[in-house]
N, C-alpha and C positions, 0 to 999 in steps of 0.2 A: 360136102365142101364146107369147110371154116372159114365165117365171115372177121374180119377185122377193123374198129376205127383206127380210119388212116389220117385223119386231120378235124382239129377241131381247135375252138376260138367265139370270146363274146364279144360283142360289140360296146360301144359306148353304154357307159352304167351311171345311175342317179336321174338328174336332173338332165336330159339333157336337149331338151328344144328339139330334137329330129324328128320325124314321123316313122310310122311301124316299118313301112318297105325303107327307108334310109336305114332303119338301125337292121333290120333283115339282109339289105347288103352289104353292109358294113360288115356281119357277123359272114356270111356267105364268101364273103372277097375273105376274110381272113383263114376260115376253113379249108376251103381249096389251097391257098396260099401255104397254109402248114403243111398240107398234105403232096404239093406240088403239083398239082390237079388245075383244071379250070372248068368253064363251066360246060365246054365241048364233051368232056369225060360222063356229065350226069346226064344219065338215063333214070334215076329216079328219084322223087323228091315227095317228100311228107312234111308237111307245115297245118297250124291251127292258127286260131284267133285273130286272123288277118280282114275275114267276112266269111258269108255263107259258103262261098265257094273259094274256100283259103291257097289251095292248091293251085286251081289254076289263075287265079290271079298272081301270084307268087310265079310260078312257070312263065308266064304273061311276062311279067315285069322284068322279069330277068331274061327273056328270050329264049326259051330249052322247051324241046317239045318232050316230056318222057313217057317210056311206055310205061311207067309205073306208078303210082301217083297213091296217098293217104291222106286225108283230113279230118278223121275221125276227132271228133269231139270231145274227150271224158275229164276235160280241167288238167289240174298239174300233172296226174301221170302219165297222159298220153303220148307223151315223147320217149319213156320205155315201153311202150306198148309201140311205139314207132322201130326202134330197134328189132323188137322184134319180128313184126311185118317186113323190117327192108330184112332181114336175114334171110327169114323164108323165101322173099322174092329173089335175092338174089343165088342163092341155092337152088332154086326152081328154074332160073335160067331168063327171069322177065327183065332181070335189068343187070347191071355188070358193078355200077355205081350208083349208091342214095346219099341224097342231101338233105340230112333235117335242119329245120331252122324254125326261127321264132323271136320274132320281136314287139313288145308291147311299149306304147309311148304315155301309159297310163297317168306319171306323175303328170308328166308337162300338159296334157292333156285334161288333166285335172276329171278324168272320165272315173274315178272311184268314188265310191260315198260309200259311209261308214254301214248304210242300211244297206248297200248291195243291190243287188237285180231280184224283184221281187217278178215273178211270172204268173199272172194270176190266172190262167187258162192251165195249170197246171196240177193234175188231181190232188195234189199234196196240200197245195195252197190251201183248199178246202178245209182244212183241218190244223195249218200250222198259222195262214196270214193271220187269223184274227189275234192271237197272238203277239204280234208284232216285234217277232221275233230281228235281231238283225241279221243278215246273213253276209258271212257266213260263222261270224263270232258266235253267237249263241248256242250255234247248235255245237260248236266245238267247246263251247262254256260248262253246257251240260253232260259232254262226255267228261271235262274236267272235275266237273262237281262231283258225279257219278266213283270220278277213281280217288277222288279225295277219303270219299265214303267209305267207298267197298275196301280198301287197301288202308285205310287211316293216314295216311299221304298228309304232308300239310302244303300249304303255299310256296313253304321255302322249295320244295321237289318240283313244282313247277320253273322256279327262279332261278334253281340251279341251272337250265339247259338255257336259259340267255345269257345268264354268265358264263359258259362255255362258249358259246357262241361268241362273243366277245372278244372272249381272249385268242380267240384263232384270226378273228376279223382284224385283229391288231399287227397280225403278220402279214397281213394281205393288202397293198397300198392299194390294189383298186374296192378295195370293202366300201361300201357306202359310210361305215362306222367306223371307218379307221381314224381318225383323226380326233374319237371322242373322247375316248382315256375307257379305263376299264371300268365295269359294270359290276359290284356286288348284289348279294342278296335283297339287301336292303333297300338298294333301289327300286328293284323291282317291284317290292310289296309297296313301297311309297312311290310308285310310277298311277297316275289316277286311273281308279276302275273303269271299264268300259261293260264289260260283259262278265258279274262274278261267275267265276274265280280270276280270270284272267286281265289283267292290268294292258295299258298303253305296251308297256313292255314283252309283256307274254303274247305278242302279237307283230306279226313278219310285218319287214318292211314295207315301202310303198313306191317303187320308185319306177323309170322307165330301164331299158334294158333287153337284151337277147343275146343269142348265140346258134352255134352251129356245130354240127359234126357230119362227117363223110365217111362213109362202109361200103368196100370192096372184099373181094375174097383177100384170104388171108396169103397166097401164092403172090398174089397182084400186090397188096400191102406193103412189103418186103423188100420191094423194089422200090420204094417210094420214098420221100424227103424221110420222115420220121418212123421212129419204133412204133409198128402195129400194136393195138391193142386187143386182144381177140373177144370176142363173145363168147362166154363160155358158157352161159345157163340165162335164161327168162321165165318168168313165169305172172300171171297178171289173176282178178278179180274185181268182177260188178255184185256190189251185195244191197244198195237200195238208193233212192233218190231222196225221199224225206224221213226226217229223222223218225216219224211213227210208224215205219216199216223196218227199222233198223232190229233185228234182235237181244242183239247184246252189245251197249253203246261200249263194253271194255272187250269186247272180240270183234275187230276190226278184219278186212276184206281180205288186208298183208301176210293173216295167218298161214292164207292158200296161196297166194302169190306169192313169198314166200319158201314155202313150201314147195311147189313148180320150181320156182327157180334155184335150190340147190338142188333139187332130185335131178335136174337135167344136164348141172355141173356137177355132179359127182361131188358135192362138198357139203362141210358145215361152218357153220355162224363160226366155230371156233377160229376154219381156214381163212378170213377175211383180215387182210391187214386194215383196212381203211374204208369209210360207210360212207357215202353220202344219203341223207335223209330228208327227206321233205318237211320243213318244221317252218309251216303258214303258224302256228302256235307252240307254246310250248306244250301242251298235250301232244299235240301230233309226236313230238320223239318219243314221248315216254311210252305212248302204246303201241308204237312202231319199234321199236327198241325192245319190248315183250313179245310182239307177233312175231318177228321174223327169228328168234329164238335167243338172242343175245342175252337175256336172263330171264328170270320167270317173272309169273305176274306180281305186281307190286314193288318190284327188285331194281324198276328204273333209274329212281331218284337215287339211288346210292351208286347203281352203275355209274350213270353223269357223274355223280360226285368224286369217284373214282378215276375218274378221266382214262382208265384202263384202257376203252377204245376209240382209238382217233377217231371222232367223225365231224361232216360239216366243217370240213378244214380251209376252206375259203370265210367262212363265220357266216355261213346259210345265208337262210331266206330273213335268219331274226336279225345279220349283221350287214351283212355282203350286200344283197339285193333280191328284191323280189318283183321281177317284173308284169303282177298280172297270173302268170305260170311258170312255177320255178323248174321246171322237170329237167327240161333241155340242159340248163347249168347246172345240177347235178352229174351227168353225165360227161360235162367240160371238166371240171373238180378232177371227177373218177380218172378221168384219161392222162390226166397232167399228172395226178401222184402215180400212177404206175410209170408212165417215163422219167419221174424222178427228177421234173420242172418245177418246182413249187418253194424253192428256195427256202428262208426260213422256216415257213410251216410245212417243208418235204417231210414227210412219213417215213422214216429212214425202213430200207427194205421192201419196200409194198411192192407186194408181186399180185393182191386177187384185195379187185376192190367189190363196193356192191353200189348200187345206187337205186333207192327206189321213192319213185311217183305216188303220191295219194293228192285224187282228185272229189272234189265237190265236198259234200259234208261227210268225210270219211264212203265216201260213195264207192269209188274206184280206186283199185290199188294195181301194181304194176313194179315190177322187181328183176334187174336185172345185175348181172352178177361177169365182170369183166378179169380177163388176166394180163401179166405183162407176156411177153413173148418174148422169153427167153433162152 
């Protein structure tokens, strides 16, 4: 059976005074909504960061009992790793319809600080707290410095991928940064350090925010308000929780995720019209951009600069928003350029988009790889 998103939608973005389950139904109401669905249709549902038991409070709150249900954990990419649980399930016959969703009310909330969630019952701690590391800049600081090095990279190859970012956020009226004017290089490096190499800038937004998307088989899809989008490959990776078990802070988890997920769509990096990428910093594209094959090691910063291949066309997690966990919206992105909704920043053409999740400090990776249906 070929699974399809059949409806997807985010909810209120930036600032905006609601709490998590208000912007979760809001993203929810408008999913179904696209999809011509309601809530009678879902038999399955996968949501995170809501509390310990995210699912079924989410279930709870919206009234739906399903037989199907995920809450796994892993930070930003677990919402492709979502997809591909409701795939398997619903190919397996446990549920007919899943609902991911995800809303974070972090800004209004004022619940982020710039150190992070330090867990000191956690064996890593042992060896990283004393430190006084910030999390999760630092540790993404040091993968920075690392590719600076090993590659002779300078800063400006960091700056480039905000200034792309940017310039896509400016086409996007709900971008949180739309309304700033455009971002050069120069900014960036005179944006005040926070974590060397990476500046104010070279670091994702902060704001509240969610969304949702809906997967049926792709027969069921068809029949539905809007152009199915199918599933056509996933593939994921857990490769360490602190950074003194990482092997190679410039071979990231994406390599194999990645990997999985064209081997199971039959395709290559080449075949992708349009990428969405998890970019909590600007390291995360550049070595997400390497791993998943789009050019080789080192070859980033020129890619970027090249603008060659669309990606992050809503203006990401560094323009758009980032609420907490950007995965979910990545995957909103993905589904609107292949139905060819995205008005001025439309990707003229896009038939096979990608979108992939990296969660915790380069921890978890998760890759999935969508077509239009045409």
């Amino acid at each position: 059976m070929t699974v399809a998103i059949a409806g997807a939608a985010e909810s209120d973005l930036g600032v905006t005074g609601r709490s998590i389950m208000e912007l979760q139904t809001q993203a929810v109401t408008g999913a179904l909504a696209d999809a011509g669905l309601g809530l009678a249709d879902v038999d399955g549902l996968a949501t995170a960061g809501v509390s310990r038991f995210s699912a079924t409070q989410v279930a709870d709150y919206l009234g739906i009992r399903p037989s199907w249900s995920d809450s796994t954990f892993a930070g930003g990419s677990a919402f492709e790793m979502y997809v591909a649980r409701a795939a398997q399930a619903i190919e397996a016959g446990q549920c007919t319809t899943v609902l991911i969703s995800y809303g974070s009310d972090q800004r209004s909330a004022r619940s982020r600080s710039l150190a992070g969630v330090l867990e000191p019952h956690t064996p890593e701690a042992e060896f990283e707290a004393p430190y006084g590391p910030l999390y999760p800049i630092s540790y993404y600081a040091m993968a920075a410095q690392r590719y600076l090095h090993v590659h002779g990279a300078g800063r400006e190859d960091l700056a480039e991928v905000a200034v792309a970012a940017r310039e896509w956020a400016l086409l996007n009226p709900r971008a949180y940064r739309h309304g700033a004017g455009p971002l050069t290089v120069e900014d960036v490096l005179a944006s005040p350090m926070v974590s060397s190499p990476l500046t104010v800038a070279d670091c994702c937004l902060v704001t509240d925010g969610g969304g949702a998307i809906v997967l049926t088989s792709l027969e069921r899809a068809r029949d539905l308000r809007r152009p199915p989008v199918v599933v056509l490959g996933y593939g994921e990776a857990t490769t360490h929780t602190g950074m003194a078990t990482a092997d190679d802070l410039l071979r990231p988890g994406s390599i194999e995720s990645g990997r999985r997920a064209f081997a199971m769509a039959g395709l290559r990096p080449r075949d992708v019209d349009v990428a969405q990428l998890y970019d909590s910093f600007t390291i995360t594209v550049l070595l997400t951009l390497e791993a998943l094959g789009f050019c080789g090691p080192g070859e980033a910063g020129d890619l970027v600069r090249s603008r060659a291949l669309p990606y992050n066309t809503n203006g990401g997690g560094l323009s758009y928003c980032h609420p907490g966990m950007y995965g979910l919206l990545l995957l909103v992105e993905a589904v609107r350029q292949l139905r060819g909704e995205c008005g001025p920043r439309q990707v003229a053409g896009a038939e096979i988009a990608l979108a992939h999740g990296t969660g915790g400090i380069f921890s978890t990776h998760a890759t999935v790889l969508l077509g239009a249906d045409r």
